[in-house]
Biopython code that builds the backbone (N, CA, C, O; Angstrom):
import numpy as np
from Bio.PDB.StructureBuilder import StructureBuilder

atoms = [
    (1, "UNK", "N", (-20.753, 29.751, -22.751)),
    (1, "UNK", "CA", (-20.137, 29.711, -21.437)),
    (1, "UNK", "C", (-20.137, 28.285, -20.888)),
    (1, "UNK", "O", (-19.072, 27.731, -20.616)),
    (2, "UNK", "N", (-21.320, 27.684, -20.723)),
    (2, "UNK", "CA", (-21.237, 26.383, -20.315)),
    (2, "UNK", "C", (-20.172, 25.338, -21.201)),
    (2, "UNK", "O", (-19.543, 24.394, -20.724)),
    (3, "UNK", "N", (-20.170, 25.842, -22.749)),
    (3, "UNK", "CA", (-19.352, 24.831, -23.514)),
    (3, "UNK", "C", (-17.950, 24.866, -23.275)),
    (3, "UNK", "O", (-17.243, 23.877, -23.464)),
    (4, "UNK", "N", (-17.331, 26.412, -22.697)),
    (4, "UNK", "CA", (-16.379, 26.773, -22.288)),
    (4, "UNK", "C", (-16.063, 25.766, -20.781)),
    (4, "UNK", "O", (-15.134, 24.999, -20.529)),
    (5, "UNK", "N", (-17.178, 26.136, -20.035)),
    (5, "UNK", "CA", (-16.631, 25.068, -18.562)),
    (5, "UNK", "C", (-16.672, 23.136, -18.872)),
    (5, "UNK", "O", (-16.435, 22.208, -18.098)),
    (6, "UNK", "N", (-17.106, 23.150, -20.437)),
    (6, "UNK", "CA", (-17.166, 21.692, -20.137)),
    (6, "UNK", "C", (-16.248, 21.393, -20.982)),
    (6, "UNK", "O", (-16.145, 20.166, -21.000)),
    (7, "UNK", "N", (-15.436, 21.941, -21.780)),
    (7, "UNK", "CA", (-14.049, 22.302, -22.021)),
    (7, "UNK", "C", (-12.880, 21.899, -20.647)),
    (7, "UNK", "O", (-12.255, 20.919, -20.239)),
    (8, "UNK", "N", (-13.067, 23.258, -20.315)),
    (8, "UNK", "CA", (-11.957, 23.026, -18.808)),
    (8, "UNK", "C", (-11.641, 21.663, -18.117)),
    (8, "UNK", "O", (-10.567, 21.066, -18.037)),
    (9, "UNK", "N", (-13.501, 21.173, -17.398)),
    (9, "UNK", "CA", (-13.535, 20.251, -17.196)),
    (9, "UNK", "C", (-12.522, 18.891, -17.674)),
    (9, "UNK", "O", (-11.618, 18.274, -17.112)),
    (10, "UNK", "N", (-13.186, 18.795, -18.994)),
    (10, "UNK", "CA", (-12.457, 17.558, -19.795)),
    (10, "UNK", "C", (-11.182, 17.730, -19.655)),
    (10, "UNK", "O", (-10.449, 16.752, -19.511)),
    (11, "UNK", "N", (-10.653, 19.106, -19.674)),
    (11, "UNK", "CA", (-8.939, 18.908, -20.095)),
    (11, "UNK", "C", (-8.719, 18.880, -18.697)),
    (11, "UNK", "O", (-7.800, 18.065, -18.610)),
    (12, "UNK", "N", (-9.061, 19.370, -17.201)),
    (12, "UNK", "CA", (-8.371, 18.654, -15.831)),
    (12, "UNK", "C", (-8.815, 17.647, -15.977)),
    (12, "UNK", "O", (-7.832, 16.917, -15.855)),
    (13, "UNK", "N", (-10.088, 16.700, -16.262)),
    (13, "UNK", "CA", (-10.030, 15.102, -15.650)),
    (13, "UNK", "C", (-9.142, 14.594, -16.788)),
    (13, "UNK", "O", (-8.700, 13.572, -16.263)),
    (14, "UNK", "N", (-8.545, 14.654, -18.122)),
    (14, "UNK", "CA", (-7.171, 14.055, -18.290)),
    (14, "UNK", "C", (-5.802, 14.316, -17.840)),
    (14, "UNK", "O", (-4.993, 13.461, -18.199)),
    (15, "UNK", "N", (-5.333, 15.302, -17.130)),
    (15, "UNK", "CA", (-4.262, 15.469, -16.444)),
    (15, "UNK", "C", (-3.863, 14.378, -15.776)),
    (15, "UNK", "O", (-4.726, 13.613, -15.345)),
    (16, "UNK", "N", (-2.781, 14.166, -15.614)),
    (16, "UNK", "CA", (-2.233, 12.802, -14.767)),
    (16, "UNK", "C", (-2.391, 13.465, -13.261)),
    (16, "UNK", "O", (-2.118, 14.609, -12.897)),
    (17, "UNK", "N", (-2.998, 12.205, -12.413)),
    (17, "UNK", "CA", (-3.275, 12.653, -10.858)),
    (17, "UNK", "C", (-3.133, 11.290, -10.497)),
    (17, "UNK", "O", (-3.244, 10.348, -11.281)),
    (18, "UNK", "N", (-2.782, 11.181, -8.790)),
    (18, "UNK", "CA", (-2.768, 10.495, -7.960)),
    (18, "UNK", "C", (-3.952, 9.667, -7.438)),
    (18, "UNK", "O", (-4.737, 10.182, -6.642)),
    (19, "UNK", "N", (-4.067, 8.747, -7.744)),
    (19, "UNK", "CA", (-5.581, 7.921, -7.965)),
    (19, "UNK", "C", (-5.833, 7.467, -6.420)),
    (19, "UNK", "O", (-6.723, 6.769, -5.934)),
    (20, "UNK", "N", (-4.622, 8.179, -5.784)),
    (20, "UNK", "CA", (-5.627, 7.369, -4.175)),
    (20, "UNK", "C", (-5.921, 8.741, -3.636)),
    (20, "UNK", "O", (-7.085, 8.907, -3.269)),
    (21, "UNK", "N", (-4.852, 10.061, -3.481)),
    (21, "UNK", "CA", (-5.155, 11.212, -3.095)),
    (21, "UNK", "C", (-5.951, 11.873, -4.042)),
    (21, "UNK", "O", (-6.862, 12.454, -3.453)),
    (22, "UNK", "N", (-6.024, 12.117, -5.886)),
    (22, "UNK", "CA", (-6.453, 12.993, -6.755)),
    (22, "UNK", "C", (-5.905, 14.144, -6.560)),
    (22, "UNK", "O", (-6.660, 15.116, -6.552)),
    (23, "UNK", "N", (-4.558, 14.340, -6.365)),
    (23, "UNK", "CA", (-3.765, 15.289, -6.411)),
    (23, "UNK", "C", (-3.083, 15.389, -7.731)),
    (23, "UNK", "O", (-2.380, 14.465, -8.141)),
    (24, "UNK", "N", (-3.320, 16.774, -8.588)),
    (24, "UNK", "CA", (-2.633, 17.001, -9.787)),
    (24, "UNK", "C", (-1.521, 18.112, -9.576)),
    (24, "UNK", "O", (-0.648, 18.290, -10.425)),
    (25, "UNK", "N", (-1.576, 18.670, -8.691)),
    (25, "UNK", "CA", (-0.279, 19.307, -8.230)),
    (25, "UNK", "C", (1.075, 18.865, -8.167)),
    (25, "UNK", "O", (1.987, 19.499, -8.697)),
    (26, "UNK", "N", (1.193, 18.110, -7.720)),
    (26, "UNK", "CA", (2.644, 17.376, -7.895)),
    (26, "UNK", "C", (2.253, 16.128, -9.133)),
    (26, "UNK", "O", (1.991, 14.988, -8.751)),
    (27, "UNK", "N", (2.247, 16.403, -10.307)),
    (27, "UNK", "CA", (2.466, 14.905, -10.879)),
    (27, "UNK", "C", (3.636, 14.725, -11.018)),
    (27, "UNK", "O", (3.941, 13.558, -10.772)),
    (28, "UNK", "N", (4.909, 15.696, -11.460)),
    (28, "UNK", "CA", (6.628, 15.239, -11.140)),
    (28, "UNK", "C", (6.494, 14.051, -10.384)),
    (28, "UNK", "O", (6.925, 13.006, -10.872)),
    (29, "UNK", "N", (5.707, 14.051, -8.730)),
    (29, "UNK", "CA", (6.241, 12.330, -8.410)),
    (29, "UNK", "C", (5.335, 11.699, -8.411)),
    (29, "UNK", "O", (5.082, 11.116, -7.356)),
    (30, "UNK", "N", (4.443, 11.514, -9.545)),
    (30, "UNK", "CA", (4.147, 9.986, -9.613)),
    (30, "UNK", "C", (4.586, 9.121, -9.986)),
    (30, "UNK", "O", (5.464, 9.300, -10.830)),
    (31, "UNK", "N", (4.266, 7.763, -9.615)),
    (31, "UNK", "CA", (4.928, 6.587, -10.293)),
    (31, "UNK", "C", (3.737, 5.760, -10.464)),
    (31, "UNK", "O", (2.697, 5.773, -9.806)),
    (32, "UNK", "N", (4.145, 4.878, -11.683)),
    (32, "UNK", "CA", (3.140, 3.830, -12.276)),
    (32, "UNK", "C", (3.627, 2.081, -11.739)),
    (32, "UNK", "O", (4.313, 1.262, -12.349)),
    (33, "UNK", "N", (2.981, 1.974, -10.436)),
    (33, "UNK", "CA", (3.875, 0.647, -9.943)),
    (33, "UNK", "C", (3.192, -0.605, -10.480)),
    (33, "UNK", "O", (3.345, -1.660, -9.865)),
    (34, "UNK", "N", (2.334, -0.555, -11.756)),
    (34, "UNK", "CA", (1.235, -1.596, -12.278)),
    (34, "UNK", "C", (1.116, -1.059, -13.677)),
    (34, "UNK", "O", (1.726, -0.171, -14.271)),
    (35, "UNK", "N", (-0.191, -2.149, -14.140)),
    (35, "UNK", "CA", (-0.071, -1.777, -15.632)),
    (35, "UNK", "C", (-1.192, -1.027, -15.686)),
    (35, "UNK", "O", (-1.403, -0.620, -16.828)),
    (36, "UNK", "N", (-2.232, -0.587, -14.646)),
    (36, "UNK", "CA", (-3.575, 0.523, -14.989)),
    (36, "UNK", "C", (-2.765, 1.917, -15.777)),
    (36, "UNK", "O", (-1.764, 2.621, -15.646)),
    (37, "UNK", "N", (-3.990, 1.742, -16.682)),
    (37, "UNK", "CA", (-3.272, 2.966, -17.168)),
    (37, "UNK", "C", (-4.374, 4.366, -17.538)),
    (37, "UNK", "O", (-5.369, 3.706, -17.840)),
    (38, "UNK", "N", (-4.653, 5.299, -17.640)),
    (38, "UNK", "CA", (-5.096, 6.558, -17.598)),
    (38, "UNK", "C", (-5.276, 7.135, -16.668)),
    (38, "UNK", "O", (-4.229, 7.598, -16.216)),
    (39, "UNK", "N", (-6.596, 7.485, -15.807)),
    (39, "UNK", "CA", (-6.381, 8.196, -14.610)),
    (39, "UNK", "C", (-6.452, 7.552, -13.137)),
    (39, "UNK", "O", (-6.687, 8.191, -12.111)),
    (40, "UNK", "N", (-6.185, 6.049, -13.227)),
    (40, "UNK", "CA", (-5.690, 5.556, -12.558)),
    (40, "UNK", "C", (-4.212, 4.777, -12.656)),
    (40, "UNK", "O", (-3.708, 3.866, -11.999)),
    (41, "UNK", "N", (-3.905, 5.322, -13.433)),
    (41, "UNK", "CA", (-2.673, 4.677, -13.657)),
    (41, "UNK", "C", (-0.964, 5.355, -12.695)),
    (41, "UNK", "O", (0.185, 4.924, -12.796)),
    (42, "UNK", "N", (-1.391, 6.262, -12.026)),
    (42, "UNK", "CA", (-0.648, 6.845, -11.154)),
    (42, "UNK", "C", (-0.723, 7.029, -9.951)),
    (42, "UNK", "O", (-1.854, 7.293, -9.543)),
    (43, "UNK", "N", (0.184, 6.982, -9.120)),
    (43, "UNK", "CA", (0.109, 7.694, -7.487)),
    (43, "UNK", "C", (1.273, 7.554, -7.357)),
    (43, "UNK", "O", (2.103, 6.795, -7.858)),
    (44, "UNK", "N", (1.316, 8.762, -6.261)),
    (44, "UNK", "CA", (2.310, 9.478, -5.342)),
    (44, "UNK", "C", (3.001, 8.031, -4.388)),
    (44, "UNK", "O", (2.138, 7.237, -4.014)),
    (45, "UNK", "N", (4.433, 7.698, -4.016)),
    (45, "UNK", "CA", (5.193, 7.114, -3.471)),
    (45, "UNK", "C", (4.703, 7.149, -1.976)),
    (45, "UNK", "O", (4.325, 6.068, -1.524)),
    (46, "UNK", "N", (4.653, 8.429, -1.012)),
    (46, "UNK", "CA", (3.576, 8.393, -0.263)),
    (46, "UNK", "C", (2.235, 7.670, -0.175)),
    (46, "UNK", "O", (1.829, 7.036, 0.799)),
    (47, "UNK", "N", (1.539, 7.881, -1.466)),
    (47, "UNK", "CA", (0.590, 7.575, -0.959)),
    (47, "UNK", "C", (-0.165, 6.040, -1.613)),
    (47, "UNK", "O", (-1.338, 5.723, -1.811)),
    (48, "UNK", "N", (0.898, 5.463, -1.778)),
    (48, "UNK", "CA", (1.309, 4.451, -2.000)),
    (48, "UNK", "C", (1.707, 3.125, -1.202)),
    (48, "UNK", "O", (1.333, 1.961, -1.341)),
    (49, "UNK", "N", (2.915, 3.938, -0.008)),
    (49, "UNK", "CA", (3.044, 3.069, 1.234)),
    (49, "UNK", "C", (2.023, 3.442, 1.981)),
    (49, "UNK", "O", (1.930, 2.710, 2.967)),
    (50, "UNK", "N", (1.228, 4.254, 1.938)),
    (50, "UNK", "CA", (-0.046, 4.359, 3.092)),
    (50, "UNK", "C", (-1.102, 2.977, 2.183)),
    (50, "UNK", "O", (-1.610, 2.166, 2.958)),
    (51, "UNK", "N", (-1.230, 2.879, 1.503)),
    (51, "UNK", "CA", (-2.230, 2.089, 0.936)),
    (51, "UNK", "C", (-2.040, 0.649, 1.167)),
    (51, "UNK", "O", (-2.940, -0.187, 1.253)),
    (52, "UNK", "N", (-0.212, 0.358, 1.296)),
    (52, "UNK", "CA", (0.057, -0.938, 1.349)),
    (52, "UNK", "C", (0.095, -1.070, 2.965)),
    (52, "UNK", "O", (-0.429, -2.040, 3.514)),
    (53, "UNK", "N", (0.665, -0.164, 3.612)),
    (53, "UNK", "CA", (-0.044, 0.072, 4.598)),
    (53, "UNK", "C", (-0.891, -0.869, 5.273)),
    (53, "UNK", "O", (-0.642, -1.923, 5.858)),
    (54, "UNK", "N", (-2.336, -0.010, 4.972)),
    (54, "UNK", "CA", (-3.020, -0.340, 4.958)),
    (54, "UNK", "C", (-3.904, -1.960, 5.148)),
    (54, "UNK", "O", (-4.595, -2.550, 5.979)),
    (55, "UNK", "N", (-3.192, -2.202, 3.433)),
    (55, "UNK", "CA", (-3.259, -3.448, 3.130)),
    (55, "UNK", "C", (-2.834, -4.436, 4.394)),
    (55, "UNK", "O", (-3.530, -5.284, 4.953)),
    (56, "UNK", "N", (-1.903, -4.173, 4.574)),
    (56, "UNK", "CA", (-1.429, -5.159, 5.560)),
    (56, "UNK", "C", (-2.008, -5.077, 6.647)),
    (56, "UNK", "O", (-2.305, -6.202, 7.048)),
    (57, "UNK", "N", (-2.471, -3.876, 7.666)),
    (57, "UNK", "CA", (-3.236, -4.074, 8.464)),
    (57, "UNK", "C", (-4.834, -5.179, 8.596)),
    (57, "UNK", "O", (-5.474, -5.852, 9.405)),
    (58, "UNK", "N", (-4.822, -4.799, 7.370)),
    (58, "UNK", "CA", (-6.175, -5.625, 7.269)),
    (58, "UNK", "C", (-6.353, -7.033, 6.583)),
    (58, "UNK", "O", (-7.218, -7.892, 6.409)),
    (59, "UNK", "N", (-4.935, -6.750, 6.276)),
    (59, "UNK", "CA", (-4.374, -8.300, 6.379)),
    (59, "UNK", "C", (-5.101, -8.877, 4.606)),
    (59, "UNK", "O", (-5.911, -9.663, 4.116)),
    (60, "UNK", "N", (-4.226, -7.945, 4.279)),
    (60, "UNK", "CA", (-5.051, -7.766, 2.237)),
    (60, "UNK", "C", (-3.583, -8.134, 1.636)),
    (60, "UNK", "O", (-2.554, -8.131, 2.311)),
    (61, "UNK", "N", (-3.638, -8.353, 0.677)),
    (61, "UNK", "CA", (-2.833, -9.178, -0.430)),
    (61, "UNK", "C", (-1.946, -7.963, -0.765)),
    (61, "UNK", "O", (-2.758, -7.056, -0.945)),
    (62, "UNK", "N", (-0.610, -7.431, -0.958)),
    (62, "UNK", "CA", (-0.303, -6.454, -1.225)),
    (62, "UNK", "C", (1.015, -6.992, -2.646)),
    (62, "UNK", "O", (1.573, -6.224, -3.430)),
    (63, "UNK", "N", (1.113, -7.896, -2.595)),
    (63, "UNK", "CA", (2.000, -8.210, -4.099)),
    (63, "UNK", "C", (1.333, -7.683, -5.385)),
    (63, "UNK", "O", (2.033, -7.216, -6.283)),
    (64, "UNK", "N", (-0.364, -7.767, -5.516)),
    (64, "UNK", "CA", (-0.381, -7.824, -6.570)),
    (64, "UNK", "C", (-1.723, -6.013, -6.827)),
    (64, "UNK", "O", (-2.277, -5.769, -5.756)),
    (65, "UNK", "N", (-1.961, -5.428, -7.492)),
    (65, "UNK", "CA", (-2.544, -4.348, -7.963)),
    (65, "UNK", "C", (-3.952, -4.803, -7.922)),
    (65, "UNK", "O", (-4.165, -5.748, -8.682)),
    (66, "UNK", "N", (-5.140, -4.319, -7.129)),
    (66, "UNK", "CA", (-6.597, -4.787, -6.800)),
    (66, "UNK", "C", (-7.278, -4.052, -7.941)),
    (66, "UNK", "O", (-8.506, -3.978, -7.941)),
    (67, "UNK", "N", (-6.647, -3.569, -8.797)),
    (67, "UNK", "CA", (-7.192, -2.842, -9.652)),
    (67, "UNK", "C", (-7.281, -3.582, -10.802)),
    (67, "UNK", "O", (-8.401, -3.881, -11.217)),
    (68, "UNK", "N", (-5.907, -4.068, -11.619)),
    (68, "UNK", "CA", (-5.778, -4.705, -12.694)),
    (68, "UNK", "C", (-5.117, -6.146, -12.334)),
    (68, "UNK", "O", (-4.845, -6.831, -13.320)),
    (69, "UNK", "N", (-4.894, -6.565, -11.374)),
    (69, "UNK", "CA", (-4.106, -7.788, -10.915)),
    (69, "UNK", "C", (-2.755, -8.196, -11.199)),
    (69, "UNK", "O", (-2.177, -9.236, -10.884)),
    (70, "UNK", "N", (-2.194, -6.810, -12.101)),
    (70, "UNK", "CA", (-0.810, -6.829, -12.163)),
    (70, "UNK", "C", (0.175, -7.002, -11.076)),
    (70, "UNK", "O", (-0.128, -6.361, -10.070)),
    (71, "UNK", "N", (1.241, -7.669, -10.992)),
    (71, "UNK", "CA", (2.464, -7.571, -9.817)),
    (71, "UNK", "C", (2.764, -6.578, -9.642)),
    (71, "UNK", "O", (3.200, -5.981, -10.626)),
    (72, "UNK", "N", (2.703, -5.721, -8.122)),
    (72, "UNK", "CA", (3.237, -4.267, -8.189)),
    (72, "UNK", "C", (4.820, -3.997, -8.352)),
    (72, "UNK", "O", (5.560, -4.671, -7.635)),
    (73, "UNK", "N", (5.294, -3.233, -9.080)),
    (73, "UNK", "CA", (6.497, -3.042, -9.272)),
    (73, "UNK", "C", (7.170, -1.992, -8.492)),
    (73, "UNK", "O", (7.564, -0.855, -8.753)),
    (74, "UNK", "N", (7.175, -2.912, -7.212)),
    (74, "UNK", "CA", (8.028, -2.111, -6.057)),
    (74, "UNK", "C", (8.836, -2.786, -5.561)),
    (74, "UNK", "O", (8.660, -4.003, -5.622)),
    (75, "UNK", "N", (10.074, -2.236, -4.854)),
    (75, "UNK", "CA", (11.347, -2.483, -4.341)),
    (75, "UNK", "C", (11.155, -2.653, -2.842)),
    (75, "UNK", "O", (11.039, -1.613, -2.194)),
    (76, "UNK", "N", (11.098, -4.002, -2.095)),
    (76, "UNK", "CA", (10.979, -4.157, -0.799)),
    (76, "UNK", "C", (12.434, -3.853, -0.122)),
    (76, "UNK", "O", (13.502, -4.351, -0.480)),
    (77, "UNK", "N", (12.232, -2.935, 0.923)),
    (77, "UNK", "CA", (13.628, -3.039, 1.559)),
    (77, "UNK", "C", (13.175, -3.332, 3.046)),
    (77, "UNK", "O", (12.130, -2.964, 3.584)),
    (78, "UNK", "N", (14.244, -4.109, 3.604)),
    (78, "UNK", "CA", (14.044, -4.717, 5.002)),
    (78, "UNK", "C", (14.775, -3.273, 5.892)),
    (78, "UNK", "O", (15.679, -2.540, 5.491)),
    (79, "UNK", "N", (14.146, -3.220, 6.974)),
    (79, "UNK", "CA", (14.560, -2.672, 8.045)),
    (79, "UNK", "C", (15.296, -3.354, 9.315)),
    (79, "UNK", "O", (15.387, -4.572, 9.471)),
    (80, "UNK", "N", (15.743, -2.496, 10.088)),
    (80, "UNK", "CA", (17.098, -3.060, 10.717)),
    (80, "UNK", "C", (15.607, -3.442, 11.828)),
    (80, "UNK", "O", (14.645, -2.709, 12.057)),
    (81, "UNK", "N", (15.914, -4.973, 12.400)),
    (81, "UNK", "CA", (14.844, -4.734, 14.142)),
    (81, "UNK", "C", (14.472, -3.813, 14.507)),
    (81, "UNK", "O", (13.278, -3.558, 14.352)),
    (82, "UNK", "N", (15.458, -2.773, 15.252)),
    (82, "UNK", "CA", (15.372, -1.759, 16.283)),
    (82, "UNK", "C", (14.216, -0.602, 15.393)),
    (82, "UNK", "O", (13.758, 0.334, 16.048)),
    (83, "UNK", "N", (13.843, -0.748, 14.007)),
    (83, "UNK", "CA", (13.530, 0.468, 13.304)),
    (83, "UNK", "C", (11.721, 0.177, 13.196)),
    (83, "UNK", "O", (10.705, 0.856, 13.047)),
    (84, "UNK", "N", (12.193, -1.659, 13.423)),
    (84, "UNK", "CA", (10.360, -1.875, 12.741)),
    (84, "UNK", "C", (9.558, -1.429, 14.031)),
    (84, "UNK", "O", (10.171, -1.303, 15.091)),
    (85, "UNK", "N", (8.167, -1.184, 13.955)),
    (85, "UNK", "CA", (7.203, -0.757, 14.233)),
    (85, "UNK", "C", (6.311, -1.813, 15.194)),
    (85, "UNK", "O", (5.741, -2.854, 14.869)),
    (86, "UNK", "N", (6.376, -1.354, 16.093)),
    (86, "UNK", "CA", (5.586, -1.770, 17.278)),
    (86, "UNK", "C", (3.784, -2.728, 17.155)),
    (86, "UNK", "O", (2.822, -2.127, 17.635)),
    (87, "UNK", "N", (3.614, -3.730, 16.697)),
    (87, "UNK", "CA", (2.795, -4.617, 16.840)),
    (87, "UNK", "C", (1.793, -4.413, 17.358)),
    (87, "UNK", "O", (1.892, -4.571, 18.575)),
    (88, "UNK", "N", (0.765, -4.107, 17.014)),
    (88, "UNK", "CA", (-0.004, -3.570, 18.245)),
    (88, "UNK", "C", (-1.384, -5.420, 18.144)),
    (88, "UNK", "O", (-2.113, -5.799, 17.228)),
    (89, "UNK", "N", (-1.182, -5.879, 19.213)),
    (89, "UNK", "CA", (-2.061, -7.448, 19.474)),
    (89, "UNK", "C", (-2.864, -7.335, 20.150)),
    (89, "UNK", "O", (-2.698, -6.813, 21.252)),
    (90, "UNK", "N", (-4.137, -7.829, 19.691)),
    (90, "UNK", "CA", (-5.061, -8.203, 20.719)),
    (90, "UNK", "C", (-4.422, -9.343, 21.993)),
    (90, "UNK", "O", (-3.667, -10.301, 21.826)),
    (91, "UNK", "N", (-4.906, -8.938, 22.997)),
    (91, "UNK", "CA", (-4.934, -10.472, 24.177)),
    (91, "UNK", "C", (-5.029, -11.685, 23.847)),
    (91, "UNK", "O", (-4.513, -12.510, 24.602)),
    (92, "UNK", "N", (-5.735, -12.157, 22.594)),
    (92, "UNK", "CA", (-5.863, -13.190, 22.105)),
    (92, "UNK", "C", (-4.888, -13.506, 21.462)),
    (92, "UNK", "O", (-4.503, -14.667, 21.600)),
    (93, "UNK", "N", (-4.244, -12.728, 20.663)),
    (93, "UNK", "CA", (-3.581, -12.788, 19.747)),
    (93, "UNK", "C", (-1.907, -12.761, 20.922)),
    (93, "UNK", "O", (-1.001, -13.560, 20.685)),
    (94, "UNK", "N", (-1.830, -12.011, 21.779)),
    (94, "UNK", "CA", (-0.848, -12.342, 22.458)),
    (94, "UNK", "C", (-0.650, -13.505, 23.000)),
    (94, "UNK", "O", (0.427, -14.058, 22.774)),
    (95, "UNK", "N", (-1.822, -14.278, 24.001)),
    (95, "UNK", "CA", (-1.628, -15.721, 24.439)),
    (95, "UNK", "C", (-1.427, -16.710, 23.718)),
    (95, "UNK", "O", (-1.043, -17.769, 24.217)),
    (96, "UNK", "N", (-1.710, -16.529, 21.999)),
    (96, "UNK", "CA", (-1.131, -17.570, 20.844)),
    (96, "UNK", "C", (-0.075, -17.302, 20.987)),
    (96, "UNK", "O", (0.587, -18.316, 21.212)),
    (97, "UNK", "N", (0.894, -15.808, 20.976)),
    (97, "UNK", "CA", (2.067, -16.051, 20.169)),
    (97, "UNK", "C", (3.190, -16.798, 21.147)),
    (97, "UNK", "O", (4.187, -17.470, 20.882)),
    (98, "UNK", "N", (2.383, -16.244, 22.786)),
    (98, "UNK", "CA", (3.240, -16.648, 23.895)),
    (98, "UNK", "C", (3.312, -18.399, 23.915)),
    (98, "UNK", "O", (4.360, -18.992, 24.169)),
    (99, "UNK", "N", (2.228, -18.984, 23.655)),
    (99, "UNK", "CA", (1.972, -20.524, 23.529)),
    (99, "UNK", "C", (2.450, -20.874, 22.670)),
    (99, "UNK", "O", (2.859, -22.021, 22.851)),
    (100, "UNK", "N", (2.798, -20.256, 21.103)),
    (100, "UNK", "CA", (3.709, -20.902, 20.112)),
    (100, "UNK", "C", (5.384, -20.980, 20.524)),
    (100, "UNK", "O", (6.199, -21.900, 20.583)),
    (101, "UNK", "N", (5.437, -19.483, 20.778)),
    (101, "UNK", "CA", (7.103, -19.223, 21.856)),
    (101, "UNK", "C", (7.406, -20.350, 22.549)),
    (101, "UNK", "O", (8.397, -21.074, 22.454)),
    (102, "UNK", "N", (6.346, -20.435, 23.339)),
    (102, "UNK", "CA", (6.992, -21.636, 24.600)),
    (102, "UNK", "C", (6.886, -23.203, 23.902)),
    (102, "UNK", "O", (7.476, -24.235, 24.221)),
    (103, "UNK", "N", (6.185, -23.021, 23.139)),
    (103, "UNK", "CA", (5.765, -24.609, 22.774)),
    (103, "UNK", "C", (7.154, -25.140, 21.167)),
    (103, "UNK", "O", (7.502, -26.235, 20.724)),
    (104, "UNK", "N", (7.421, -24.120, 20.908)),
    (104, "UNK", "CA", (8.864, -23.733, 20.245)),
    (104, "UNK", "C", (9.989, -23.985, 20.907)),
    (104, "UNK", "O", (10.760, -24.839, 20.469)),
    (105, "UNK", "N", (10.243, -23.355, 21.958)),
    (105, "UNK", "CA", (11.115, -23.803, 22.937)),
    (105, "UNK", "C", (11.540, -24.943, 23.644)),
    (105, "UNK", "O", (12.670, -25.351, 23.911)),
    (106, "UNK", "N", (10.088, -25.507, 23.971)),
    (106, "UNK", "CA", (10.189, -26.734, 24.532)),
    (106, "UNK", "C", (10.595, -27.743, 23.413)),
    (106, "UNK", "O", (11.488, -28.402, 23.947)),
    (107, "UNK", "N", (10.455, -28.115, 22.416)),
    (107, "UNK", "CA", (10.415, -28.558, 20.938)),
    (107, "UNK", "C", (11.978, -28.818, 20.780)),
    (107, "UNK", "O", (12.595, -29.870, 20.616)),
    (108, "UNK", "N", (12.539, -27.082, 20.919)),
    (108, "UNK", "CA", (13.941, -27.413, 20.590)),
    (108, "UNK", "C", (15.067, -27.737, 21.582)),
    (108, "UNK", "O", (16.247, -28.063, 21.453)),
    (109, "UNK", "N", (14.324, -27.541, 22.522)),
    (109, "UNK", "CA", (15.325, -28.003, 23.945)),
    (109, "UNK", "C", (15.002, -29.987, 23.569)),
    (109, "UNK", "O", (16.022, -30.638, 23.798)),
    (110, "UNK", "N", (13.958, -30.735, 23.139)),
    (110, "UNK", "CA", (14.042, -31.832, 23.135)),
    (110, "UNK", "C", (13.433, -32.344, 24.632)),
    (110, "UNK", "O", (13.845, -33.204, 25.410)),
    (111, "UNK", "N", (12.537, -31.643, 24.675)),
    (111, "UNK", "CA", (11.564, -32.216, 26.170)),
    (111, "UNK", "C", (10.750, -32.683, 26.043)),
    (111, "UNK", "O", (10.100, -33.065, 27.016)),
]
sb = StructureBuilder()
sb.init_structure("model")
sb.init_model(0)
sb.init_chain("A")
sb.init_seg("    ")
for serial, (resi, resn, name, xyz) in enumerate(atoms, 1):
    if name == "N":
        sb.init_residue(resn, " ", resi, " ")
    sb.init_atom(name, np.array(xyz, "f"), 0.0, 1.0, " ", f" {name:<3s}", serial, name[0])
structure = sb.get_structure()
């Protein structure tokens, strides 16, 4: 019985799964956007932009795979202004951008 469950075992942890969720239910959409390969070598498109996401919030390197250091092989698409996502700044971080703005301005007016 036990040799039977350590059977099972082995054959789900090789199934292809989603290495940030560990979801083997949907493997139809995984994609391999790097060169890791076995059971990290996949994740979900979802959960994928949550990770880069992420990345960027915390202000992390998102070109390249933290896993194997491969270039990720994804397709950047730009969004129209009106679509991107609201900035959220510290006070600090607002009185820089307002002091670069104005100090930009003044620059190109030639004052």
């Amino acid at each position: 019985n036990s040799r039977a469950h350590y059977f099972m075992s082995l054959v789900a942890s090789n199934e292809a799964q989603c290495r940030i969720c560990r979801d083997i239910d949907n493997v139809n959409a995984l994609l391999s956007p790097c060169a890791c390969k076995g059971t990290v070598g996949h994740v979900h498109k979802a959960c994928l932009v949550q990770w880069i996401a992420y990345r960027v919030q915390s202000r992390r390197g998102i070109e390249h795979c933290e896993l194997c250091g491969s270039k990720l092989q994804v397709k950047w698409k730009t969004r129209a202004f009106y679509k991107w996502e609201k900035i959220h700044l510290t006070q600090e971080e607002k009185t820089k951008l307002n002091i670069f703005t104005f100090s930009y301005v003044v620059a190109a007016m030639g004052m």
